[in-house]
N, C-alpha and C positions, 0 to 999 in steps of 0.2 A: 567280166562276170564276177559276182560277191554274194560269198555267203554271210550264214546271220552272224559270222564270228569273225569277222574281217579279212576272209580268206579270198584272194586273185588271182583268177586263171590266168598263167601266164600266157602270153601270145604264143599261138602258133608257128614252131619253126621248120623249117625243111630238115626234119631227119626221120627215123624208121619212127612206124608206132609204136611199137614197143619202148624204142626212148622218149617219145615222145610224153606217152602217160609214165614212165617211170619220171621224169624231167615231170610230171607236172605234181606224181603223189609227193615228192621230195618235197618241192615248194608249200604244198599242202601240209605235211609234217613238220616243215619248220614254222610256219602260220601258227600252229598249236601246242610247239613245245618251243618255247621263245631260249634264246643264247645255247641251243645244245645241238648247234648244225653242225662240228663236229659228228656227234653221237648219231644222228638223220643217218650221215655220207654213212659212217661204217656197217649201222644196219644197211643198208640199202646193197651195199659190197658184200656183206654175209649172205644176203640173200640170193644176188646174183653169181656169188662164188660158190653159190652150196655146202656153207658151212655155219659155225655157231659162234658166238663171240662171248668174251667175260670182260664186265664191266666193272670196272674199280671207280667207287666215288662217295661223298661223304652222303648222309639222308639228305631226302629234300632235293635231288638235283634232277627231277621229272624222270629218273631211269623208266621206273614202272609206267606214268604217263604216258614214255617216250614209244614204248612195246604195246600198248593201244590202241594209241593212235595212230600209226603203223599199220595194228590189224582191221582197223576199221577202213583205209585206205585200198587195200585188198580182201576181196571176197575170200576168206580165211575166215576160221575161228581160233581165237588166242585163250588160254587159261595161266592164270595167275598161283604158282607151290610157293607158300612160306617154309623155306624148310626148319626146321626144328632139330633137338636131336631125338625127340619122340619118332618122328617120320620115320615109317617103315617101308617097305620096298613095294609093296603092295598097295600103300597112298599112291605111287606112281604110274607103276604097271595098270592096276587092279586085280581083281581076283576072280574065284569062280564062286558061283551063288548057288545054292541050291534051291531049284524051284520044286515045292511043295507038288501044286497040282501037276508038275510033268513027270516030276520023280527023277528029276535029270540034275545035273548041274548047269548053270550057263554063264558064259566069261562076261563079266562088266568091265567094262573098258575102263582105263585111268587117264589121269590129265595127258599122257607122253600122247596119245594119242589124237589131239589135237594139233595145228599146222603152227601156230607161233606160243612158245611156252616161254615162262618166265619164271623163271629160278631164285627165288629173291635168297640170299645172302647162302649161297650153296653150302659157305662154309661151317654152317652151323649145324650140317644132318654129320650123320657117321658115316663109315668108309664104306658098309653094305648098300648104303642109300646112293651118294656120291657115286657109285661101280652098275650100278641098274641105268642110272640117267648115261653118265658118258657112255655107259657101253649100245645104248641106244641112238646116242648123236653118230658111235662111229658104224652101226651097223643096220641103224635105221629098220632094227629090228627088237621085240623082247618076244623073251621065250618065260610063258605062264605053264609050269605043269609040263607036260609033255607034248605043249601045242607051240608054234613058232607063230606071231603074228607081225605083220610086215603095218608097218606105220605109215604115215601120207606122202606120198611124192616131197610137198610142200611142209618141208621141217623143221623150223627153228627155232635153238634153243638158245635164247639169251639169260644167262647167270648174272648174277651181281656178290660183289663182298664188299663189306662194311674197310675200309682203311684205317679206321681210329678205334675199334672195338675189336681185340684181338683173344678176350677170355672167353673159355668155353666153345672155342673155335676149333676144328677137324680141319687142318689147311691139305690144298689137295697135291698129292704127290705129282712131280717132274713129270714122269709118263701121262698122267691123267691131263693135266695142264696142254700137255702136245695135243689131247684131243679138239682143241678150241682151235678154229680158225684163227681168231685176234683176241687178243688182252687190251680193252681199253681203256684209257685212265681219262675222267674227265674232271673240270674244277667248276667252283662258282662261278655263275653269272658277272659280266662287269656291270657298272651303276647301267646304264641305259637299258643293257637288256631284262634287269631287275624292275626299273620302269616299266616297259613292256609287258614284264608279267606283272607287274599290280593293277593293268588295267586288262590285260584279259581275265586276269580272275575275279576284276568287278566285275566287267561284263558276263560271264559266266555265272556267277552268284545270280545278277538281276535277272537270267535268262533262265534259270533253274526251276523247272515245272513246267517251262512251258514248253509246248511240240515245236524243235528246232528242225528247221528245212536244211537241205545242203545243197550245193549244184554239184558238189565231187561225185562223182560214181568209183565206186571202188575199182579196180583193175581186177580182170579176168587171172585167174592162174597160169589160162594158156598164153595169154600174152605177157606174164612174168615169165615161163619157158622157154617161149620166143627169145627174150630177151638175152635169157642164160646162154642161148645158141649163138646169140649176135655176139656175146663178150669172149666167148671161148674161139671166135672167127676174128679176134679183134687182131691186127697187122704186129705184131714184134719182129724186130728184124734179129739177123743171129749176132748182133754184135751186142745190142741189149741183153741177149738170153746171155753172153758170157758174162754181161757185167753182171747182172742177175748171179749167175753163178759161182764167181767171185766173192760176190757179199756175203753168199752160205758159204763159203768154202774159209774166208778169213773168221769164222767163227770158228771153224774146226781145226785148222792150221794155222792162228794167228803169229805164229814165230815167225813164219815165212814171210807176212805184211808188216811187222810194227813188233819191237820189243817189249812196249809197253799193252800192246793188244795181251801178248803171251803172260804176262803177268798178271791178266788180270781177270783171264776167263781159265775156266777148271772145264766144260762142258759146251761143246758147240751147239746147233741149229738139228735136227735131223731133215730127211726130205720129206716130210709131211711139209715143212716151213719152205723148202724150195718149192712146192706143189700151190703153196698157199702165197708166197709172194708173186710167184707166175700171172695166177687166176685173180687176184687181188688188185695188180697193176693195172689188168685190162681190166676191173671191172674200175678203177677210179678214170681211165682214161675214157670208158666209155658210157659216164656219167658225165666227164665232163668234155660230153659231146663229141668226142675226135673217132679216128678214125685208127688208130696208131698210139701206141704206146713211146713214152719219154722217161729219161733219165729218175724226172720229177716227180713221174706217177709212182714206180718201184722206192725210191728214196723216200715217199710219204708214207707210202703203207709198213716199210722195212720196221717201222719201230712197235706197231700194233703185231705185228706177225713173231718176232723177234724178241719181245719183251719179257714174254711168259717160256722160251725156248733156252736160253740164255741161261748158264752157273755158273755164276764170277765165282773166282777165287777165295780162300780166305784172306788172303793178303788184301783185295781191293774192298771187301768187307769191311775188315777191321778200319780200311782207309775212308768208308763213307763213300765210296763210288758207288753212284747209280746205274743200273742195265740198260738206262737211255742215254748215258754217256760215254759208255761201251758202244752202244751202239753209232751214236755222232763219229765215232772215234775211228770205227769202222767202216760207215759212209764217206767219211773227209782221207782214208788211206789207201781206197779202192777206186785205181782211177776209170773214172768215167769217160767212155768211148766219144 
């Protein structure tokens, strides 16, 4: 089966529906945003893990596209904040109105209030603005006035920061940073997949105005729920959850693993990151169809969960070590059961 944009249902396989159409929106997401299947897999793990992610990557690298096409695959609605540092907290929330003919006032809802938001470059609002949005990711609540209102089951919040534009920028503090499920960092296209996008977006161009058909049907909410139930029931044996445990633990006591570990981190992991490498391993193993969680799946996600967690030193600072070679560092000295 093909749509009018070159997209393939993939065949039917013997597993639950719930993976089934998540296994097929995937497919459908990478069809439309070409070389960022990285970027698919982790939304897809945000989703099922119930939590938020922050994207790090130069313009141009289809983030915004990516958060779209995504909500168009699920029966959601998605709204698009440029933050600014004009952004007031009341762009986000909303506010209360006063209507004339009732004599009342009445609350208009603000963008947090839709199911997939997109935060484009968070670091450019100020710290009141920046303090409304996480304090909604973590409590999936804001309070207008002296009213408390509760936001959608179906909640995420994808952030983006610019990497090469760092003037005029509010970078967001260590604690705030722990609010995010994953920090992920993605790069350019290689040549082929660059290919690929020059001709979906001739195709695209030539196809612009006209009424485009789809054969995808968006996925129900309650079978993304489903879903969430199936990955939290996904098998980890207790030898896994120690090594799990172990990889947070050598971030906090790394003297005990490696001298070189102890030199070169100031700040470990907290258990929001044991919570979230947990939830994160069963959702990549049960995306990628199993039934059981592996060494492979915790050891992929540890650098997205880990990366925005993590205060090196000044010593490895000053030395140009990265937090994803802290982390290598940490994977290759925790042995695996």
């Amino acid at each position: 089966m093909q749509t009018s944009v070159g997209y393939t249902m993939p065949e039917t396989t013997d597993h639950s529906a719930p993976q089934q159409a998540i296994h097929n929106l995937q497919a459908y997401a990478n069809s439309l945003v070409i070389g960022q299947d990285k970027l698919i897999e982790r939304m897809l793990i945000a989703i099922l893990a119930n939590g938020h992610l922050l994207v790090e990557g130069a313009p141009g690298l289809a983030k915004t596209r990516a958060i779209q096409v995504l909500s168009r695959g699920i029966d959601a609605n998605f709204h698009r904040v440029q933050f600014t540092p004009d952004l007031l907290p009341a762009d986000l929330t909303g506010t209360e109105i006063y209507r004339q003919e009732d004599s009342i006032f009445k609350f208009q809802p603000g963008p947090l209030f839709h199911n997939l938001i997109l935060a484009d470059e968070i670091n450019r609002a100020p710290a009141k603005v920046q303090v409304v949005l996480l304090e909604a990711m973590a409590e999936r609540q804001i309070t207008v006035g002296r009213k408390t209102y509760k936001l959608p089951e179906l909640f995420l919040v994808m952030a983006t920061q610019n990497p090469i534009e760092q003037e005029g920028t509010y970078p967001l503090p260590e604690a705030q940073l722990d609010r995010f499920l994953l920090h992920v960092t993605i790069d350019y296209p290689d040549t082929d997949h660059e290919k690929q996008i020059l001709q979906l977006a001739r195709g695209e161009a030539q196809q612009k105005g006209i009424e485009q058909t789809t054969a995808f049907t968006p996925l129900t909410q309650d079978i993304l729920f489903s879903a969430r139930q199936e990955v939290l029931a996904l098998h980890m044996s207790s030898e896994l959850e120690d090594y799990l445990l172990a990889l947070i633990a050598a971030t906090r006591n790394p003297g005990a693993y490696n001298q070189a570990l102890a030199q070169s981190l100031q700040y470990g992991a907290s258990p929001r990151a044991t919570i979230a490498l947990d939830r994160c391993s069963r959702a990549r193993a049960w995306l990628h169809q199993r039934d059981y969680v592996t060494p492979e799946d915790i050891q992929d996600v540890a650098y997205d969960i880990l990366r925005h967690r993590l205060i090196l030193s000044y010593e490895a600072e000053a030395e140009g070590v990265s937090t994803d070679q802290v982390i290598k560092r940490i994977i290759q000295t925790v042995g695996v059961p």
